[in-house]
N, C-alpha and C positions, 0 to 999 in steps of 0.2 A: 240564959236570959235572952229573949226574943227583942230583935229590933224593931220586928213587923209594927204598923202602926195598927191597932182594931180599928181605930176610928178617924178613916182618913176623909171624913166629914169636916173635921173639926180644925184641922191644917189646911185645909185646900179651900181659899178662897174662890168662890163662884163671882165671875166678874159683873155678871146679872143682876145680883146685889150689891155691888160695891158702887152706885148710886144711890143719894140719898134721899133718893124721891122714885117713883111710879112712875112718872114720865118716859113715855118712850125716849130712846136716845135720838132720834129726829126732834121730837119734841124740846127736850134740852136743848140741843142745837139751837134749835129755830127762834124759842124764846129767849133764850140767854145772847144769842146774838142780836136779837132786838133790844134788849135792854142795856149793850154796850153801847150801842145807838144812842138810843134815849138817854143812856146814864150822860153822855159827850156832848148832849143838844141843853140836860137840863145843867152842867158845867158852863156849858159856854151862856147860857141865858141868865145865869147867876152870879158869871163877872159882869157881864155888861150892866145886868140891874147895880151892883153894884160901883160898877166906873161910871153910870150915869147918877148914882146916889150921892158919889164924892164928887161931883163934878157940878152938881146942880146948882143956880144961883137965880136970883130975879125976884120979884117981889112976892113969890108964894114959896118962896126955899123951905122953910121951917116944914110947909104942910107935906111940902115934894120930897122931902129929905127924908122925913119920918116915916113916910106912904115906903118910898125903896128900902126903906132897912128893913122894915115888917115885911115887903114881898120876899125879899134875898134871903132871909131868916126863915121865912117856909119854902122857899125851892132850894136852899141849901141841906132842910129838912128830909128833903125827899133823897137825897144822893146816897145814906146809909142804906135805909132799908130797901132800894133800890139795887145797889148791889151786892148786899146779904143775901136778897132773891137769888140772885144771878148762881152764886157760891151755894146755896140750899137745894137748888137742883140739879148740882154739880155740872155747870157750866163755870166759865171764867168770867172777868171783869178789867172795866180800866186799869191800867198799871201805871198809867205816864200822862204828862201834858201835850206830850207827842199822839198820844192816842184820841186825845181829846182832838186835838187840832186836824188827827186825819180822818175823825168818824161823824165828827158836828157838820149838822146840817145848817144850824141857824147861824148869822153872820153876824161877825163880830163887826165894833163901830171904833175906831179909831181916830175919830176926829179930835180936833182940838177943842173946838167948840160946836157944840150942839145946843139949839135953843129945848130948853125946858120941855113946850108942847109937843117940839121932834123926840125927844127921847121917851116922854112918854106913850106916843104913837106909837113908836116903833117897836116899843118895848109890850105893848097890848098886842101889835101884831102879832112878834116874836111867841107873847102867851097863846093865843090863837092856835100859830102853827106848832106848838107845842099841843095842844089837847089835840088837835087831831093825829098826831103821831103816839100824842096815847090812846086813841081809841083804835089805831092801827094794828097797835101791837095789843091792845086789849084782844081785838079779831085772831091773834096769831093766838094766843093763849086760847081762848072759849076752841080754835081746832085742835088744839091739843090734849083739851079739858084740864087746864092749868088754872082751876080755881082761884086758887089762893094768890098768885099776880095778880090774875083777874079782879079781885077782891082790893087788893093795893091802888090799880091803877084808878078803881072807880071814883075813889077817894080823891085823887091829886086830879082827873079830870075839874071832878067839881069846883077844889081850891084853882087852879088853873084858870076855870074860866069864870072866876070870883074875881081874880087879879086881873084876867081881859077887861071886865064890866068894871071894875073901880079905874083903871088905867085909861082906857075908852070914855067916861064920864069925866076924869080930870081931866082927859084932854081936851075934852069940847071946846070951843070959840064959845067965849063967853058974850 
């Protein structure tokens, strides 16, 4: 009886496919490091919405209270499939709070108290500079031909700058 294998096809993984996407390996890289970014900016933009959601008071609380749980409940939305992508292209993803804290761009607020119209300024900014960090990394995707991110991000720019324009109008001076 013969050890030889006929079909050393069948054993020998080729490491060329042992991603699970098309993407070149630059490509991976480049997006899935993006979207550790983004995944850490839309974390840190999702406690703040919601430490100014717990934190709100004044004579429009109810409208302010309820406006932050509906934004934080769609940008909390976006942090699955956001780094399902990352792992579908076989790149890696956040692992820690620690990761968050050393890849967020957007600034976390600490105060004790912040009046109402600051936190919602701040937080339409915050949205702001969030769609343009996704249309950045949209950019890194369309060089890669990474459709399908592409296709994700287009989606949350809109929501994104749904919550700038609602954020932005509650905040007006009345």
């Amino acid at each position: 009886m013969s050890t030889t294998n006929t079909h050393p096809s069948r054993t020998h993984v080729n490491t060329a496919f042992a991603r699970p996407t098309d993407l070149s390996p630059l490509g991976v890289a480049e997006v899935s490091a993006e979207l550790r970014v983004l995944l850490a900016d839309i974390f840190a933009l999702y406690i703040k919405t919601k430490n100014f959601h717990w934190h709100m008071s004044g004579p429009h609380f109810r409208d302010y209270h309820l406006l932050l749980d509906e934004q934080s409940e769609q940008i909390l939305a976006m942090t699955d499939d956001l780094a399902e992508r990352a792992r579908k292209i076989g790149g890696t993803t956040l692992r820690s709070i620690g990761d968050i804290s050393r890849l967020q761009r957007l600034q976390d607020n600490d105060e004790d108290i912040v009046a109402p119209e600051d936190m919602l300024s701040e937080l339409a900014e915050d949205n702001h500079q969030l769609s343009k960090a996704l249309r950045a990394t949209h950019a890194i995707c369309d060089e890669h031909n990474d459709v399908a991110t592409a296709s994700l991000i287009e989606n949350w720019i809109d929501e994104t700058e749904c919550r700038t324009w609602f954020l932005s109008e509650t905040a007006r001076s009345r």
